[in-house]
SEPA-829290 format. One record per residue (C-alpha): residue number from 1; residue in one letter; z, x, y. Coordinates in steps of 0.2 Angstrom, whole numbers. Layout:
<recs>
+-----+------+-------+-------+-------+
:  nr : rest :    zz :    xx :    yy :
+-----+------+-------+-------+-------+
: NUM :    A :     Z :     X :     Y :
...
+-----+------+-------+-------+-------+
</recs>
This chain:
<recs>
+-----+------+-------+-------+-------+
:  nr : rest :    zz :    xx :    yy :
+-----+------+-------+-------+-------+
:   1 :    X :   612 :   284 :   357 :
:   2 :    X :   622 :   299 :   349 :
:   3 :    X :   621 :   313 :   352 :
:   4 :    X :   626 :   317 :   368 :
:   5 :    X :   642 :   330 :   363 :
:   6 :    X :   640 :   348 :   361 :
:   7 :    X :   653 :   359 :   357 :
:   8 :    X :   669 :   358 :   345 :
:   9 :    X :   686 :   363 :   354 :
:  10 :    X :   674 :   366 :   372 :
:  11 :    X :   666 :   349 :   371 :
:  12 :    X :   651 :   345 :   384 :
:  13 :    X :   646 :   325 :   385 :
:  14 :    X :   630 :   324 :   397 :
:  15 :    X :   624 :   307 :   401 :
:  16 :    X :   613 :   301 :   415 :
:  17 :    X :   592 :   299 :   418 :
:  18 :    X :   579 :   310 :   426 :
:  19 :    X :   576 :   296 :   438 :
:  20 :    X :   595 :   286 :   436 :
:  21 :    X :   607 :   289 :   451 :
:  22 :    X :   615 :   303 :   443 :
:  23 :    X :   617 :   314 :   430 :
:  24 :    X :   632 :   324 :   425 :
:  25 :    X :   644 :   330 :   411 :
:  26 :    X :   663 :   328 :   404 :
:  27 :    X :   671 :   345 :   399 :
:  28 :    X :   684 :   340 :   387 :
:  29 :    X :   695 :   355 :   380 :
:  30 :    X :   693 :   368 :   394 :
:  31 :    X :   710 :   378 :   395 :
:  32 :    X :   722 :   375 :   409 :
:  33 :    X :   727 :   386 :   424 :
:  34 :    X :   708 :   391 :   427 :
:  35 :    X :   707 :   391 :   447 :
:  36 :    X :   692 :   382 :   447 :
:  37 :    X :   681 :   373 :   462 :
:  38 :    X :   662 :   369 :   465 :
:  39 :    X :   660 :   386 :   472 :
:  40 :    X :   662 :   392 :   455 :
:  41 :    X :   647 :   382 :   449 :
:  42 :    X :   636 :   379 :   464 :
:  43 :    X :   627 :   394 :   462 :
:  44 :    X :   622 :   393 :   444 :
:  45 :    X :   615 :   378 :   448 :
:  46 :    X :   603 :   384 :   461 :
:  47 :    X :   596 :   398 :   450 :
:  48 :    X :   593 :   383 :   437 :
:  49 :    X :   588 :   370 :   452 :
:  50 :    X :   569 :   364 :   454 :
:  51 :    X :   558 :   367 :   470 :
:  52 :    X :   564 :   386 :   471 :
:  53 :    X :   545 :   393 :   470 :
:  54 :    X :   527 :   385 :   470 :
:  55 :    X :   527 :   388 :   451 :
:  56 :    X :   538 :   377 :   447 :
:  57 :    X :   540 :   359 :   451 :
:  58 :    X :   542 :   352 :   468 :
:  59 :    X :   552 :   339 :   466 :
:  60 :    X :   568 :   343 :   480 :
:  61 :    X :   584 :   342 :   473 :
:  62 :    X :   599 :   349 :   482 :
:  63 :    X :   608 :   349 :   463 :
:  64 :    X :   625 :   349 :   473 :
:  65 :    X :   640 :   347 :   461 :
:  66 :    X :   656 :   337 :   464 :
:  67 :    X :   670 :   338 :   451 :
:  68 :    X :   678 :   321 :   449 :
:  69 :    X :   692 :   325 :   437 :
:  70 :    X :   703 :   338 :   429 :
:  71 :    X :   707 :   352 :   442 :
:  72 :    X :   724 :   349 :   454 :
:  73 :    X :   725 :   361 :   468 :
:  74 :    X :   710 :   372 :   461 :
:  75 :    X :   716 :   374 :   445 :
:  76 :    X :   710 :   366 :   429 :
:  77 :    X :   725 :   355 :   422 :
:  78 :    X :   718 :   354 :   402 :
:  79 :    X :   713 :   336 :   404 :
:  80 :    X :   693 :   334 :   403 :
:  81 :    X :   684 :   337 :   420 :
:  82 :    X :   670 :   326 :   425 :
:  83 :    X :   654 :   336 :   435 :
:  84 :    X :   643 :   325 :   443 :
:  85 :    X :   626 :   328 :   451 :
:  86 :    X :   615 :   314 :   463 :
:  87 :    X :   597 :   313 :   460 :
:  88 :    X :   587 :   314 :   478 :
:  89 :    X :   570 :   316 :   475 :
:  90 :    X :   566 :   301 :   463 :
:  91 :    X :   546 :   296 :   461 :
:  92 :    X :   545 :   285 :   450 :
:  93 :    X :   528 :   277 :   452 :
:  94 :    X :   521 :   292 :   447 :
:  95 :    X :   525 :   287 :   429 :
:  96 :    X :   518 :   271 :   431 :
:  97 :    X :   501 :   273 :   421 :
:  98 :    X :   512 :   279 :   405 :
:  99 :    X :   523 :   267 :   402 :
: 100 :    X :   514 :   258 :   391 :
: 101 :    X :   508 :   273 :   381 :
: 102 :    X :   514 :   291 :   375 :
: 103 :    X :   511 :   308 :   383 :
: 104 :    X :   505 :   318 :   367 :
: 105 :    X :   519 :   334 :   365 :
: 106 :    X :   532 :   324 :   374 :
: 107 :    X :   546 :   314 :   367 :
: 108 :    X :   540 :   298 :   372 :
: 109 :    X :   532 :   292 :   354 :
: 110 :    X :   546 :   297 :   346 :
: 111 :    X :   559 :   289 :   355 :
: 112 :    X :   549 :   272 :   357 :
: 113 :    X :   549 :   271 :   338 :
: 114 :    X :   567 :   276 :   334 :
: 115 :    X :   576 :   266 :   349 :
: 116 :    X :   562 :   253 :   350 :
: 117 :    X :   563 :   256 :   369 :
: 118 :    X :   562 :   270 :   381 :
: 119 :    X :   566 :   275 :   398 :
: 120 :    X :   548 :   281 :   406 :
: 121 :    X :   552 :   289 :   421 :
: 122 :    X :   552 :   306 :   422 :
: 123 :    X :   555 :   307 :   404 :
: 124 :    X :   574 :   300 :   406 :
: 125 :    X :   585 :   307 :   394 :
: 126 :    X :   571 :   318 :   385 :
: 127 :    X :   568 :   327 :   403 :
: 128 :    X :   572 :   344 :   408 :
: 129 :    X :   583 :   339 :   420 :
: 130 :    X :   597 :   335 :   409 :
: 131 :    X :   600 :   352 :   406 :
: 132 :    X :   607 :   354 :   423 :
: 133 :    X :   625 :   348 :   420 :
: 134 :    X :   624 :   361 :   406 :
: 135 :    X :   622 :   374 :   417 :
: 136 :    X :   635 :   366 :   427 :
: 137 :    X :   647 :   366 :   414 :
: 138 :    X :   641 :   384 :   406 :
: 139 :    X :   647 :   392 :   423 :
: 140 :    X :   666 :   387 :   419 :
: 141 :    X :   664 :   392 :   403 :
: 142 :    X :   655 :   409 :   409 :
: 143 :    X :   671 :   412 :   422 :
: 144 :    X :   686 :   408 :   408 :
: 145 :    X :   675 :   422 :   396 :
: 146 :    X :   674 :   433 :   409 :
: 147 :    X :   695 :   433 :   413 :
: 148 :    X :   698 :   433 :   397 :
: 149 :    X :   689 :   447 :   389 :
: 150 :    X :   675 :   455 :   401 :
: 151 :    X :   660 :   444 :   392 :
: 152 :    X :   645 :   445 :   406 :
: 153 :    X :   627 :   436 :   402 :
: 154 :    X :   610 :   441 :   408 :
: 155 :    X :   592 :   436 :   403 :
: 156 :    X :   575 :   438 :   409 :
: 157 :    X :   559 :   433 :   405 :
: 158 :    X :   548 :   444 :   394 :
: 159 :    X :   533 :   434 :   391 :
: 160 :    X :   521 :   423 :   402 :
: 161 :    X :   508 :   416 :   390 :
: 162 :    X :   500 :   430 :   383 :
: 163 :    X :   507 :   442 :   399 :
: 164 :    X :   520 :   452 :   392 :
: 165 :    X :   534 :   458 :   403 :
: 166 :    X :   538 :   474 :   397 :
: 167 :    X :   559 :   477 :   400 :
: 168 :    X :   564 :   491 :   416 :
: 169 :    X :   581 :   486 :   426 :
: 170 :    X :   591 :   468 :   425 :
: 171 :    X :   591 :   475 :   445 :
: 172 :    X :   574 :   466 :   445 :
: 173 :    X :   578 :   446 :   439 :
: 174 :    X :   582 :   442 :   455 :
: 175 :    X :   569 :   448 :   465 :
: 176 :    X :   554 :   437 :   458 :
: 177 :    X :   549 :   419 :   454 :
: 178 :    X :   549 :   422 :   435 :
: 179 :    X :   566 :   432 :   431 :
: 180 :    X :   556 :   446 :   426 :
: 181 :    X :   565 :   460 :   423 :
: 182 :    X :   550 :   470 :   430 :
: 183 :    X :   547 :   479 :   448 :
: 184 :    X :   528 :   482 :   444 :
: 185 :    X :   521 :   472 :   460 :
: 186 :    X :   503 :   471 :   450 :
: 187 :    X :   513 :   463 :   433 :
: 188 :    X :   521 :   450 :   445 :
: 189 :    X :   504 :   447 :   455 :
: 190 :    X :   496 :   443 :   439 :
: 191 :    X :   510 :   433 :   434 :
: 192 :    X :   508 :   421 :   450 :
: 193 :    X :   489 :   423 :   449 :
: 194 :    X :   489 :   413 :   431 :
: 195 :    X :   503 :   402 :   436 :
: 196 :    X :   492 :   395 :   453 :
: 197 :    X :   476 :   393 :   441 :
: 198 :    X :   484 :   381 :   428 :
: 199 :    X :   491 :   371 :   443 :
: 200 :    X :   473 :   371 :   449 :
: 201 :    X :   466 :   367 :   430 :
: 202 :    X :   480 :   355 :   428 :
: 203 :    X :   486 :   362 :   412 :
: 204 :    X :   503 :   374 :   408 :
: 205 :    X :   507 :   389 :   398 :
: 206 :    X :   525 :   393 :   388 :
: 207 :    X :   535 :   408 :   387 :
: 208 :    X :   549 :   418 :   380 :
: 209 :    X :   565 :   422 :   386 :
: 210 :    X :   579 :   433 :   380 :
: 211 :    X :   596 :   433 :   384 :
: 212 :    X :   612 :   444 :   381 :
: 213 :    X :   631 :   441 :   381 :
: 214 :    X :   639 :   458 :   384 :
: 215 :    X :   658 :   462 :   380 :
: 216 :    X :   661 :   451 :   366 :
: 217 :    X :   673 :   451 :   356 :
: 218 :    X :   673 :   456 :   337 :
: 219 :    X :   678 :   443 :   325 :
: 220 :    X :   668 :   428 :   333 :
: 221 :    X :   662 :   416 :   320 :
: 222 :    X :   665 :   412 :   302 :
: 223 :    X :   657 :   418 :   286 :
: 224 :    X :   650 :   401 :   280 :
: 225 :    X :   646 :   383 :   288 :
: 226 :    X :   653 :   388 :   309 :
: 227 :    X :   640 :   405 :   308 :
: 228 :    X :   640 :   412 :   324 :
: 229 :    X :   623 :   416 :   326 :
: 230 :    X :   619 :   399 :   316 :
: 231 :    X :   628 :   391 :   331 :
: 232 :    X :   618 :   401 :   343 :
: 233 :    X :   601 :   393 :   335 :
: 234 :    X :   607 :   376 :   337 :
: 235 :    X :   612 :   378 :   354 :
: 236 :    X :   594 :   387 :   359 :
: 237 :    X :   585 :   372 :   349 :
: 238 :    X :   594 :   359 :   360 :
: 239 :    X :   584 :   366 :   374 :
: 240 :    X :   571 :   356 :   379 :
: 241 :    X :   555 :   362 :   375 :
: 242 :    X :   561 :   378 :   364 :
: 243 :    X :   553 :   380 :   347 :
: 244 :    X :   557 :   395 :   340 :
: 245 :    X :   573 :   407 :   343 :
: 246 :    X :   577 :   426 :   338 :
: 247 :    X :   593 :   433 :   336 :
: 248 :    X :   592 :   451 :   336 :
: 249 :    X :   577 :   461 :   329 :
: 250 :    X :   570 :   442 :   322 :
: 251 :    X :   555 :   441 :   315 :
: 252 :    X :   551 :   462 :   316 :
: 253 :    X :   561 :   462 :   305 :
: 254 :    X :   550 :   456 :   292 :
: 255 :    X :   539 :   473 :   294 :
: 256 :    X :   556 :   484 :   294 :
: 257 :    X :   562 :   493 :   278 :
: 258 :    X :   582 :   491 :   274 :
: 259 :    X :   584 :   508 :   279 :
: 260 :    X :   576 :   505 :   296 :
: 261 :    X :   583 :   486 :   301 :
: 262 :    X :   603 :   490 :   291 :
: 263 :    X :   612 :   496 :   309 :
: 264 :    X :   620 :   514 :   303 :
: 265 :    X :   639 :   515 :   309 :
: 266 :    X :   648 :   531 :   315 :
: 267 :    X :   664 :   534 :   324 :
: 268 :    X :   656 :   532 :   339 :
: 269 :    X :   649 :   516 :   335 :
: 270 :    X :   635 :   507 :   329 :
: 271 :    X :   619 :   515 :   330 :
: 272 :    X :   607 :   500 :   331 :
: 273 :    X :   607 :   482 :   336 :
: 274 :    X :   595 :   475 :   325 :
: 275 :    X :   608 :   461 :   320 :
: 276 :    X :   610 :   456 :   336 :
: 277 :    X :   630 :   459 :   338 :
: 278 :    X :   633 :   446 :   323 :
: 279 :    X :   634 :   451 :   303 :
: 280 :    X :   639 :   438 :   291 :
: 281 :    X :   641 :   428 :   304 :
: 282 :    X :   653 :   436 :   315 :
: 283 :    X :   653 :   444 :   330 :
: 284 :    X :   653 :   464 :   330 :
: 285 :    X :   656 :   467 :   347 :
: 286 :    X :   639 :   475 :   351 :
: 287 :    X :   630 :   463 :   364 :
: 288 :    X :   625 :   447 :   356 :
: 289 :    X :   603 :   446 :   360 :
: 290 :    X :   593 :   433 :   360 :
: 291 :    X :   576 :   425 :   360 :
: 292 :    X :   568 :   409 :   362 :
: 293 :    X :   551 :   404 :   362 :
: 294 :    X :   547 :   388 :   374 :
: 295 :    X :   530 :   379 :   372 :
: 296 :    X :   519 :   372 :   384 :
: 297 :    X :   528 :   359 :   398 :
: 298 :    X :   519 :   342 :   389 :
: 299 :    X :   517 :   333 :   405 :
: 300 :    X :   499 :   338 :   411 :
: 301 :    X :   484 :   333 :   422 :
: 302 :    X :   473 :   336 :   408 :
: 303 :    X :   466 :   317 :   402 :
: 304 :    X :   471 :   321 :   385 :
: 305 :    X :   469 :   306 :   369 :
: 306 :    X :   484 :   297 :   362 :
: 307 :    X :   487 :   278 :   358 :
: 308 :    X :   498 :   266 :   369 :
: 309 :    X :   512 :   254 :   360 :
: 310 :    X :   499 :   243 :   350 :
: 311 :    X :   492 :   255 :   343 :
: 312 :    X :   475 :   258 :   354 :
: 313 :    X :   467 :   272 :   359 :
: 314 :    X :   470 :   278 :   377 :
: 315 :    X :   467 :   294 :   388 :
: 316 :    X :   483 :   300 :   396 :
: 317 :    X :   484 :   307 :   412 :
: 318 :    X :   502 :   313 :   417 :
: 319 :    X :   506 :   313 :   436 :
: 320 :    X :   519 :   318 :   446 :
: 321 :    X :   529 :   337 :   450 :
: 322 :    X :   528 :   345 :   433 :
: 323 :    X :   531 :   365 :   429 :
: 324 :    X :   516 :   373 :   422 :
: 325 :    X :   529 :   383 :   415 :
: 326 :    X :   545 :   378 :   409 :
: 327 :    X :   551 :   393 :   404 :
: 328 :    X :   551 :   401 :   423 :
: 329 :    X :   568 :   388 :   424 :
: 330 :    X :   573 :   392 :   408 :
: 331 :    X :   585 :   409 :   409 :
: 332 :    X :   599 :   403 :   415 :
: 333 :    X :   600 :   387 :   403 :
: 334 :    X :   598 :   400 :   389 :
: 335 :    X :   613 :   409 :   397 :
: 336 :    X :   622 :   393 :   397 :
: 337 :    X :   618 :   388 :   380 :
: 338 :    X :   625 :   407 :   375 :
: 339 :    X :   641 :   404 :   384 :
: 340 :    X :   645 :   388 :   377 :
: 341 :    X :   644 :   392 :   361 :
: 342 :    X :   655 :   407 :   363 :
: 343 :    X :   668 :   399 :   373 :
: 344 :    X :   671 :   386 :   358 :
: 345 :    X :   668 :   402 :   345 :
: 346 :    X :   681 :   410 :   356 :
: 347 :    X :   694 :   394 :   357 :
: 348 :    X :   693 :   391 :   337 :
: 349 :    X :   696 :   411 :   334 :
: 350 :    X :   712 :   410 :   348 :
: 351 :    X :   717 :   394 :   337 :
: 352 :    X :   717 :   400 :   317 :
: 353 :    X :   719 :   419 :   321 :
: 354 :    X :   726 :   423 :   337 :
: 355 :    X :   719 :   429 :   353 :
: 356 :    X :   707 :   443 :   350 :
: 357 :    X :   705 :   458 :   360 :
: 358 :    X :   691 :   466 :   366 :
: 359 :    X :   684 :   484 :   358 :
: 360 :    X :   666 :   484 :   357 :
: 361 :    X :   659 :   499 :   348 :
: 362 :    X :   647 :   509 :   358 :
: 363 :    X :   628 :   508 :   355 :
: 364 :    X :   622 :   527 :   353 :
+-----+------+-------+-------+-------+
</recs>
């Protein structure tokens, strides 16, 4: 399978199975001389981590890292490091009723038919699960940027279904289940509220999620084929489950006039961020936003119709410790996903032009 890599000068291999022993990552191309250790990862993880809440799933994993390779004394050496991450809380039986059949919304038909076999438990390599190494390996990405010009991420959630989650403070993401950027305790009440009814219906819901990288430098990204924000779409689409992404004003601006969406300069700085920090491509320095839109998780209680690897009819029932929301987990792989791709936009500017230094024009 290919596939697996992500990045161009800050590559990321993931391999591993929701259900395998382990699951893990090689870094290949991270700078040396970055004091590095599993502190500086550990907690990114649990943000990320399942079992945090009773509206996600409840499978227990610890998520504790080790880093087998490529830091000597605490200090990345330039040669690829190696992150791995043990499984615990395997259950495999509970995807005993599907292996002979596919989950509809899931990956399962797909990859039956191009590898002509599949890994059934738990999803394998099409689970969410996966995406924890890349959380793992965004955290050393996210402390390099952070040295080296200041660049800060933050994302929240800013809809549940059809609840919006109108923006007040990034002082609030931490303090709820959701990463609502919200104090309104009747918002977050209603949030819980719908998220225990679709446990009890056994069914789920999706949401959307926006993210911001802060401090970035100007001149990320090139004019044509290595786009910047084009990178930035790839990456969100990789995520699991995401079928939609929005860079900047996104699809409003379809309903905004030239006049209205073009983001006026002064010598104080830009006066809008309807670009989302990136024109032609290239970052501005303004922060870089985005948005992605996650579906329904596909793994359901529902008895829903599909066909099983003859070709029959079946009714699929899908067991096990499912989120009725991906999307509650999904801020900080959004994050992560950000920071990768601006650590490798980062590392390709340093390597044609030059470091870059930071001046972000101020937003009026």
């Amino acid at each position: 399978m290919s596939g697996n890599s992500f990045g161009k000068l800050f590559t990321v291999t993931t391999f591993g199975e929701s259900h395998g022993p382990a699951i893990g990552c090689v870094i290949d191309g991270c700078p040396p001389g970055l004091t590095l250790s599993e502190a500086d990862i550990q907690p990114e993880l649990d943000r990320r981590k399942p079992g945090t809440s009773r509206h996600v799933t409840q499978r227990q994993e610890s998520d504790t890292v080790e880093i087998l390779s490529g830091v000597y004394q605490g200090v990345t050496t330039g040669t690829p490091i190696a992150l791995l991450i043990r499984n615990e809380d395997q259950r495999s039986k509970d995807y005993g009723n599907i292996a002979e059949s596919f989950r509809p919304g899931h990956a399962d038909y797909t990859y039956w038919h191009k590898y002509g076999v599949r890994d059934p438990r738990g999803g394998g390599r099409s689970s969410a699960r996966l995406t924890a190494p890349v959380v793992g390996a965004a955290a050393i990405a996210k402390k390099w940027l952070l040295q080296q010009y200041g660049t800060t991420f933050k994302g929240c959630m800013s809809q549940l279904g059809d609840i919006a989650v109108p923006f007040q403070s990034w002082d609030h993401v931490h303090a709820n289940p959701f990463f609502a950027a919200s104090a309104d305790a009747d918002l977050i009440a209603r949030m819980e509220a719908a998220m225990d009814q679709l446990r009890r219906d056994g069914d789920s819901i999706g949401a959307r999620i926006d993210v911001i990288a802060q401090n970035v430098p100007v001149g990320l990204g090139q004019p044509i084929y290595d786009k910047l924000d084009a990178d930035i779409a790839y990456a969100m689409m990789g995520i699991n489950a995401v079928k939609g992404v929005e860079i900047g004003a996104g699809f409003d601006s379809v309903a905004q006039k030239g006049s209205e969406h073009g983001d006026e300069l002064t010598p104080e700085g830009f006066i809008g961020n309807n670009a989302g920090g990136v024109l032609g491509g290239i970052s501005t320095g303004q922060d870089v936003s985005v948005s992605i839109a996650i579906k329904p998780t596909s793994s359901i209680r529902t008895p829903r119709r599909s066909i099983d690897k003859e070709g029959n009819p079946v009714m699929v029932e899908t067991f096990g410790r499912h989120d009725p929301c991906v999307g509650i987990r999904a801020t900080p792989i959004a994050e992560a996903m950000l920071a990768l791709v601006l650590i490798d936009h980062a590392l390709m500017h340093r390597a044609q032009c030059g470091d870059v230094s930071v001046s972000t024009p101020k937003l009026k």
